[in-house]
N, CA, C and O atoms as CSV, one atom per row, in Angstrom:
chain,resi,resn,atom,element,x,y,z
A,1,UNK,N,N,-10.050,7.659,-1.006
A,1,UNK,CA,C,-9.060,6.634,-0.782
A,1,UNK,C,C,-8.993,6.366,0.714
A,1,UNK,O,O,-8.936,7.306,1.506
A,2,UNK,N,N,-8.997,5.344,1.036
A,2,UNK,CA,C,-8.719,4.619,2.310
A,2,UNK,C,C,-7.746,3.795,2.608
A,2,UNK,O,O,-7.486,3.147,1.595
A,3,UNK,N,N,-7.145,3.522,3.396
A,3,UNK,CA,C,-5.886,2.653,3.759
A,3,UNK,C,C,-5.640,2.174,5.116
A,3,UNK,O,O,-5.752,3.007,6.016
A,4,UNK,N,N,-5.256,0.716,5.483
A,4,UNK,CA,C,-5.013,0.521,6.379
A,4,UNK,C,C,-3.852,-0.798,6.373
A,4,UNK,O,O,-3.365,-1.456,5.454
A,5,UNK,N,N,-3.678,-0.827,7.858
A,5,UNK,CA,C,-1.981,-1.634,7.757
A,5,UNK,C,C,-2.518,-3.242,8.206
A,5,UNK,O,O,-3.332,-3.708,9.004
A,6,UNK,N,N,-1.859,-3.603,7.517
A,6,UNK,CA,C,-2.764,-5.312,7.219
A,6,UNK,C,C,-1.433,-5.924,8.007
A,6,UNK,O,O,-1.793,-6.991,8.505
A,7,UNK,N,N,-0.385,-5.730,8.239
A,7,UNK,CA,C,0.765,-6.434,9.085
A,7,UNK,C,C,2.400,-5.251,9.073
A,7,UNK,O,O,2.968,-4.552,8.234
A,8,UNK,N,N,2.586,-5.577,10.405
A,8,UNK,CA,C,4.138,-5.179,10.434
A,8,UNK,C,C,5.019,-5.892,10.571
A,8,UNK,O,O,5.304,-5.894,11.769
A,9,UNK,N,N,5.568,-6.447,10.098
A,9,UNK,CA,C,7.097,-7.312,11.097
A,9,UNK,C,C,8.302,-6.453,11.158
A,9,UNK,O,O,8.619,-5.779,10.178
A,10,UNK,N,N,8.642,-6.447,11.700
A,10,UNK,CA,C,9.595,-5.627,12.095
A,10,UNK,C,C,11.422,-6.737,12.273
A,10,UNK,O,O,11.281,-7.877,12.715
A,11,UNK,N,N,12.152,-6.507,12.095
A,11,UNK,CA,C,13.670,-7.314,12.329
A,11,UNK,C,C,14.267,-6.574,12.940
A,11,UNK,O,O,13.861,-5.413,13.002
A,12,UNK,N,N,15.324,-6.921,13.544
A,12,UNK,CA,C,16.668,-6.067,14.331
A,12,UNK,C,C,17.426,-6.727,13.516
A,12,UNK,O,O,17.479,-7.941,13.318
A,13,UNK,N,N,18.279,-5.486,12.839
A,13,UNK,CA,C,19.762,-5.465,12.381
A,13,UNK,C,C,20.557,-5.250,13.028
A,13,UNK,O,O,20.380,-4.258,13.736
A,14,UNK,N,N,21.920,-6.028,13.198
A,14,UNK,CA,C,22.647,-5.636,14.129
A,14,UNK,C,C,24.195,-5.279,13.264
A,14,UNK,O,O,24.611,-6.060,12.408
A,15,UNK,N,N,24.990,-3.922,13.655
A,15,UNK,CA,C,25.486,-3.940,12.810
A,15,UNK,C,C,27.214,-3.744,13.323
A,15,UNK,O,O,27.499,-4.309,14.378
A,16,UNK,N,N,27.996,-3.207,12.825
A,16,UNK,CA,C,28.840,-2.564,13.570
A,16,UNK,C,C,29.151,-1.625,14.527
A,16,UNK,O,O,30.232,-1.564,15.112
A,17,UNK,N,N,28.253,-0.925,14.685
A,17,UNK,CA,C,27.981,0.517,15.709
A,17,UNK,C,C,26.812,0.294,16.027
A,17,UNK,O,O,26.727,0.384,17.252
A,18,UNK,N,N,25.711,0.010,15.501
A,18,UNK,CA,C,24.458,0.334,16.399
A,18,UNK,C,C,23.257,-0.714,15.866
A,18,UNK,O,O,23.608,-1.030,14.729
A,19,UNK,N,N,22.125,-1.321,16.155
A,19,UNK,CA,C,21.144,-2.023,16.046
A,19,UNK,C,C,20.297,-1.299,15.795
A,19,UNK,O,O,19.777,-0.529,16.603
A,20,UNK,N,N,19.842,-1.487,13.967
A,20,UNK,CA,C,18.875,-0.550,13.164
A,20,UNK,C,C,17.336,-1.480,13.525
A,20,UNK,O,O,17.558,-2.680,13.689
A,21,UNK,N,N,16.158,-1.152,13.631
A,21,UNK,CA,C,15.405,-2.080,13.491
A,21,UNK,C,C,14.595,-1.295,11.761
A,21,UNK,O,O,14.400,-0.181,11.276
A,22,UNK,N,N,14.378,-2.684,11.418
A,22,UNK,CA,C,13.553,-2.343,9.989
A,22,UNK,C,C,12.451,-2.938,10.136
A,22,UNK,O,O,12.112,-4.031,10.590
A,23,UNK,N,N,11.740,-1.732,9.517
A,23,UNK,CA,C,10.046,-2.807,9.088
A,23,UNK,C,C,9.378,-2.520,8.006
A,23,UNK,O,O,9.348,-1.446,7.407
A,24,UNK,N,N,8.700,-3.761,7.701
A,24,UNK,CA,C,8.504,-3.915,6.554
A,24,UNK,C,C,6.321,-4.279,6.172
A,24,UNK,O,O,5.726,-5.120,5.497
A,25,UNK,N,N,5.856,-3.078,7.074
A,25,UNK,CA,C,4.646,-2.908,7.083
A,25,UNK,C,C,3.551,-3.508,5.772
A,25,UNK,O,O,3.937,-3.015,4.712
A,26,UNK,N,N,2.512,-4.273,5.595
A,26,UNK,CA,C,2.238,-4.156,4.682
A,26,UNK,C,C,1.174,-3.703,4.357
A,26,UNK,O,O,0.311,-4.508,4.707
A,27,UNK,N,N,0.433,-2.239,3.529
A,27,UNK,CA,C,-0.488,-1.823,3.545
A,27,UNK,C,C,-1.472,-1.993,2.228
A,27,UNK,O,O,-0.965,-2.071,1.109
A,28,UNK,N,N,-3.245,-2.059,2.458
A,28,UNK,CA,C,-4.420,-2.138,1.800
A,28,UNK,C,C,-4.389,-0.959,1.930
A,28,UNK,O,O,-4.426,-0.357,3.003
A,29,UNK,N,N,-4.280,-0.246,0.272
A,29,UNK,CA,C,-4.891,0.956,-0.246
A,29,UNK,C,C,-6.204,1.174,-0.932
A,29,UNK,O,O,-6.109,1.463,-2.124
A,30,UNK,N,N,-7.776,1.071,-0.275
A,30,UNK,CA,C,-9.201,1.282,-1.303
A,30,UNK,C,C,-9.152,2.373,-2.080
A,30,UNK,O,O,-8.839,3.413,-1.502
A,31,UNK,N,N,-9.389,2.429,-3.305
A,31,UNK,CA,C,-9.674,4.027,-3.991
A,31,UNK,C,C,-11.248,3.458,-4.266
A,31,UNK,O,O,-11.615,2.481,-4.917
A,32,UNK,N,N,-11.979,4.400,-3.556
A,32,UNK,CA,C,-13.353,4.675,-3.962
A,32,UNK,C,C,-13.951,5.549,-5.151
A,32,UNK,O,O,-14.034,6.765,-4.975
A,33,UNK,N,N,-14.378,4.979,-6.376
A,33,UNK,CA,C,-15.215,5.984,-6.971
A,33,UNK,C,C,-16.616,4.971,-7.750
A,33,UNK,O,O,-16.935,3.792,-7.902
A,34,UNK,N,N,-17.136,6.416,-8.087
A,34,UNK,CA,C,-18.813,5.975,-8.857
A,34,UNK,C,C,-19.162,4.923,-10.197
A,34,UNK,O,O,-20.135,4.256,-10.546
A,35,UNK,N,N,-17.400,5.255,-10.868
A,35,UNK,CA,C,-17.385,4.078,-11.727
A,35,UNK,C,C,-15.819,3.400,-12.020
A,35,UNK,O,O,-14.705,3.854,-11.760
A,36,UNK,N,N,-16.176,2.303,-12.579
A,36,UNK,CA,C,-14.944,1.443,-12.607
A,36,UNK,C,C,-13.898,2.703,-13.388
A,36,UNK,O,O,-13.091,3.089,-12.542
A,37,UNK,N,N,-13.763,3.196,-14.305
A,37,UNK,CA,C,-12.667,3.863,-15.062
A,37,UNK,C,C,-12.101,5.164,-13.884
A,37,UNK,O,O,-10.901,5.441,-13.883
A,38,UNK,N,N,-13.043,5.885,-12.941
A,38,UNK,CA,C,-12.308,6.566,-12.239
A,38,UNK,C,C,-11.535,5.911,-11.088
A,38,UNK,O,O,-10.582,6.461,-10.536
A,39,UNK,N,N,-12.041,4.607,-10.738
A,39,UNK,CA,C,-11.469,4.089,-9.951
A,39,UNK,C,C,-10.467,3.349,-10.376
A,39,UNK,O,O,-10.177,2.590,-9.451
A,40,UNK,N,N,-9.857,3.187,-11.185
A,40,UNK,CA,C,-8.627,2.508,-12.342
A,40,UNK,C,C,-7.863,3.579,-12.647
A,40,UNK,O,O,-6.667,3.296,-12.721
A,41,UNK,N,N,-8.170,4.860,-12.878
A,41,UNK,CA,C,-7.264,5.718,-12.504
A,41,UNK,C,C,-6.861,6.298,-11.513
A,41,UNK,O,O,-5.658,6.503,-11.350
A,42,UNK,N,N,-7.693,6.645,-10.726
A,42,UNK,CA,C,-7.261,6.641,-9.204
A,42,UNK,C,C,-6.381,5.802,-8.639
A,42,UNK,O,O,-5.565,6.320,-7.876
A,43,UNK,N,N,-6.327,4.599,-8.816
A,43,UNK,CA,C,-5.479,3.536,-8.417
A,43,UNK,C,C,-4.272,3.553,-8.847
A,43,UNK,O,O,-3.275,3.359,-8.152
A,44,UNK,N,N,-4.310,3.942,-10.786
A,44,UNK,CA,C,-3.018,4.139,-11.168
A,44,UNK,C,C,-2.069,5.151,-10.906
A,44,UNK,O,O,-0.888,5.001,-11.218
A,45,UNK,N,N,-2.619,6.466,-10.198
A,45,UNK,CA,C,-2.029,7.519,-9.562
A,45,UNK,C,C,-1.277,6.852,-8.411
A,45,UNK,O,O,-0.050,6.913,-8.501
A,46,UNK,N,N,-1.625,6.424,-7.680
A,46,UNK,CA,C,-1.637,6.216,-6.325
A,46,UNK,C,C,-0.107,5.618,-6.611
A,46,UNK,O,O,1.014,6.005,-6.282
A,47,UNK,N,N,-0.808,4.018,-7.702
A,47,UNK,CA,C,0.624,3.332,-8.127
A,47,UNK,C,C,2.212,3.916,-8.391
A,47,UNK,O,O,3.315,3.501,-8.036
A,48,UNK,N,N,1.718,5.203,-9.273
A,48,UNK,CA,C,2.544,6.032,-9.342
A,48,UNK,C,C,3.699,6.431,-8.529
A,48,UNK,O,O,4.915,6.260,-8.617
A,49,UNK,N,N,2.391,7.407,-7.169
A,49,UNK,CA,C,3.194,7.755,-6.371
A,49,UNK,C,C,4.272,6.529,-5.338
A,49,UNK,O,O,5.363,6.545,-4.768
A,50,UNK,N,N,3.535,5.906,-5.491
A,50,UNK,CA,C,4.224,4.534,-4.620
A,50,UNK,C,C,5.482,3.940,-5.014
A,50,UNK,O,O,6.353,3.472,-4.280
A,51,UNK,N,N,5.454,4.040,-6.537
A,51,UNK,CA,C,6.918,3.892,-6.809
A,51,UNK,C,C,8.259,4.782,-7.118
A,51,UNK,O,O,9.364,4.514,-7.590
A,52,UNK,N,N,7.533,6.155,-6.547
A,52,UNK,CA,C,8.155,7.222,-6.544
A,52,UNK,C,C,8.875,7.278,-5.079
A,52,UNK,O,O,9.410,8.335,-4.744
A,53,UNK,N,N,8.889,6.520,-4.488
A,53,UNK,CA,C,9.232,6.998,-3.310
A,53,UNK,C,C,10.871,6.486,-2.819
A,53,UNK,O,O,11.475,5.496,-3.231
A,54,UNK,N,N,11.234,7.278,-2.040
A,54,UNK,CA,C,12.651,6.814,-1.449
A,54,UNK,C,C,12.544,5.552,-1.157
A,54,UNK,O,O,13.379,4.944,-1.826
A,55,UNK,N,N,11.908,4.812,-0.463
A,55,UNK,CA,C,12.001,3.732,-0.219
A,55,UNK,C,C,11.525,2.822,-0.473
A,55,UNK,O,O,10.343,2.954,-0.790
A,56,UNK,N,N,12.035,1.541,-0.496
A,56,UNK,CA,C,11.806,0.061,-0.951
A,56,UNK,C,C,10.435,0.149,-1.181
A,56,UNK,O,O,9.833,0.722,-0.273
A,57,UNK,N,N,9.591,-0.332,-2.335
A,57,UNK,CA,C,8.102,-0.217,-2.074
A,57,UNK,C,C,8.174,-2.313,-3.035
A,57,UNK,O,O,9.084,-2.854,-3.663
A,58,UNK,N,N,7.229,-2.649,-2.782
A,58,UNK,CA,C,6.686,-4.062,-3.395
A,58,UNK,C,C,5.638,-4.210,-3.309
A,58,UNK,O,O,5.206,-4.581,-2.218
A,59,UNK,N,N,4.629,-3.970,-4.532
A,59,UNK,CA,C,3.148,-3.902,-5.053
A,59,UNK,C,C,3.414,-5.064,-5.180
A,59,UNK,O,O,4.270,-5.542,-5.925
A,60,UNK,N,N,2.005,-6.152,-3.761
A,60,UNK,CA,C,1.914,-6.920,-3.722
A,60,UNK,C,C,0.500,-7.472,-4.634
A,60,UNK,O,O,0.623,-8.500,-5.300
A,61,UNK,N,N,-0.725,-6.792,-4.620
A,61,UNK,CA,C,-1.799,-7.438,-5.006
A,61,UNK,C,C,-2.845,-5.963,-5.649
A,61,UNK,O,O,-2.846,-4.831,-5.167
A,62,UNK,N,N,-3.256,-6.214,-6.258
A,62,UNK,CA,C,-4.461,-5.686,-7.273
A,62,UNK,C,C,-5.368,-5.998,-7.812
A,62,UNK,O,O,-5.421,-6.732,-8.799
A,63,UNK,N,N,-6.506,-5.331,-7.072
A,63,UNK,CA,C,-7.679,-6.175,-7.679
A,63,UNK,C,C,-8.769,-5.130,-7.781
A,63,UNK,O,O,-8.522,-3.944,-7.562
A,64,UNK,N,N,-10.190,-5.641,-8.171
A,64,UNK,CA,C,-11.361,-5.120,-8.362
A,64,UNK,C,C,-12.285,-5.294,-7.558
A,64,UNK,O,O,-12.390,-6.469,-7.209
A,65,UNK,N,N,-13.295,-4.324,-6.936
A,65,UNK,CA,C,-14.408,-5.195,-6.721
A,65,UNK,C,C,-16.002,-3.830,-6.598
A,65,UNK,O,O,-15.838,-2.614,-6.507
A,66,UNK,N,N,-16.906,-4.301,-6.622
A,66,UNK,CA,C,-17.901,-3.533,-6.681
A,66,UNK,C,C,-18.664,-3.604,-5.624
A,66,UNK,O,O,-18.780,-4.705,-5.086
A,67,UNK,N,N,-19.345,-2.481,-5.091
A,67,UNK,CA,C,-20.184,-2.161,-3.811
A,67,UNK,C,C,-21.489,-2.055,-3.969
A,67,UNK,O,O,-21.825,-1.044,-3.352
A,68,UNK,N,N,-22.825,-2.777,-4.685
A,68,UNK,CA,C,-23.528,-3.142,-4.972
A,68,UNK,C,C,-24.493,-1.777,-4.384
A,68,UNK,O,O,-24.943,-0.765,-4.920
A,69,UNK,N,N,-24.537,-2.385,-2.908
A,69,UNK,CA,C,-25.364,-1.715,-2.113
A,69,UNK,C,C,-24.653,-0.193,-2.038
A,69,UNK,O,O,-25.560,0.606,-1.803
A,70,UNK,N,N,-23.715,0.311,-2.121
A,70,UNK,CA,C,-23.037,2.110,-2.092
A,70,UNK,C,C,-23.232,2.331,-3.386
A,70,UNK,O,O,-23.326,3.495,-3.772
A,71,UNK,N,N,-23.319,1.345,-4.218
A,71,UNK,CA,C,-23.431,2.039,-5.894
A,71,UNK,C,C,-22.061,2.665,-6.391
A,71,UNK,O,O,-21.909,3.514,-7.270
A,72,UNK,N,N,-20.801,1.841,-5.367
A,72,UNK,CA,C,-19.521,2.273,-5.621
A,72,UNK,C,C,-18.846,1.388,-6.086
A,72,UNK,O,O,-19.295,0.244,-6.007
A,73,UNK,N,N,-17.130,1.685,-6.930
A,73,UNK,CA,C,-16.411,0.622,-7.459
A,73,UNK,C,C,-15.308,1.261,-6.288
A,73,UNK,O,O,-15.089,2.324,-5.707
A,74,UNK,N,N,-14.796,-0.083,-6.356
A,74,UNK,CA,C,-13.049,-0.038,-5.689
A,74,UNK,C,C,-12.448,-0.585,-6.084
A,74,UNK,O,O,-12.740,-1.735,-6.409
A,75,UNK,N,N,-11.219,-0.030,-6.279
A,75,UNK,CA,C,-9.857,-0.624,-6.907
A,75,UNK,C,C,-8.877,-0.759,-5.576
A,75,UNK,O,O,-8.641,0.369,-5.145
A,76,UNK,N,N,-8.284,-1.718,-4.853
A,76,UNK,CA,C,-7.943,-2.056,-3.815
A,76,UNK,C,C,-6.341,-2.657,-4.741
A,76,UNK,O,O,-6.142,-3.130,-5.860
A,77,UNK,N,N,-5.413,-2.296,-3.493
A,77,UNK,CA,C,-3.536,-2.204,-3.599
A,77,UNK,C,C,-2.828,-2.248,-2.745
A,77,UNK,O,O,-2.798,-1.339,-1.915
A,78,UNK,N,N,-1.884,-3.513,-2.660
A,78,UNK,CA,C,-1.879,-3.773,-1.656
A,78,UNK,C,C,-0.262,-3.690,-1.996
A,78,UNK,O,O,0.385,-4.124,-2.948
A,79,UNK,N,N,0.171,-2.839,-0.639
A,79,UNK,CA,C,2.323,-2.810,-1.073
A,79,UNK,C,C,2.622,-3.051,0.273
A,79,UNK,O,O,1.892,-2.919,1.256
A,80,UNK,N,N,4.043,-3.502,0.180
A,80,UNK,CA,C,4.830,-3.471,1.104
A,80,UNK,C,C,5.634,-2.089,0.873
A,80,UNK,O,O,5.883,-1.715,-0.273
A,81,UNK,N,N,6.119,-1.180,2.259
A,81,UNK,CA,C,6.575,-0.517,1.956
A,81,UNK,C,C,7.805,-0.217,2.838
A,81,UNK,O,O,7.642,0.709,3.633
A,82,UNK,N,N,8.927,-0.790,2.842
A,82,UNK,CA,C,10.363,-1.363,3.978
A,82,UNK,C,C,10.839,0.202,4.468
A,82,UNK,O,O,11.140,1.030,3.609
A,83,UNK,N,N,10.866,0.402,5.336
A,83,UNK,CA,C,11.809,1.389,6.134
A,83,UNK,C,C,12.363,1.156,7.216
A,83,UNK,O,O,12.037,0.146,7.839
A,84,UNK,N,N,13.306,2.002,7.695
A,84,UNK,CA,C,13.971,1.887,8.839
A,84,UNK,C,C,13.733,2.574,9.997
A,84,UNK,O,O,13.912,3.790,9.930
A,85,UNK,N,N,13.277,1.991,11.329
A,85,UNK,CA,C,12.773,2.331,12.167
A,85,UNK,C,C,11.357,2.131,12.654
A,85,UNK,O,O,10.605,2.237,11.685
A,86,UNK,N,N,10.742,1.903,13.687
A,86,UNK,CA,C,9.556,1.833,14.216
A,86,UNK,C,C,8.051,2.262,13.333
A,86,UNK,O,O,6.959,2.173,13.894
């Protein structure tokens, strides 16, 4: 599995006592494997954990695609995942 951060935006909240900043990063998760069914479960783990989490998550995109030349499949996932702070 591979992952990387495809955008951050970040906001300032401003509140009664103090100015929270939130961001709302959005990350490409690859799961690499040898064939499409391990890589469909791999992905669905992942999904799993992602909506297990304390915080705000929004599974934006899911898709397929094959690596011809590696002789690999990837299942690629793409979430937003909102927290507070930098």
């Amino acid at each position: 599995m591979v992952y990387n951060v495809v955008s951050n935006p970040r906001e300032q909240c401003f509140g009664a006592s103090q100015a929270v900043a939130v961001s709302s990063p959005r990350y490409q998760f690859t799961c690499w494997a040898q064939n499409q069914a391990d890589a469909v479960t791999t992905c669905a783990a992942l999904r799993t954990a992602l909506l297990a989490m304390t915080v705000p998550v929004s599974l934006v995109n899911e898709y397929h695609l094959r690596e011809p030349e590696a002789r690999l499949f990837r299942r690629d996932l793409d979430a937003v995942i909102a927290h507070a702070g930098e």
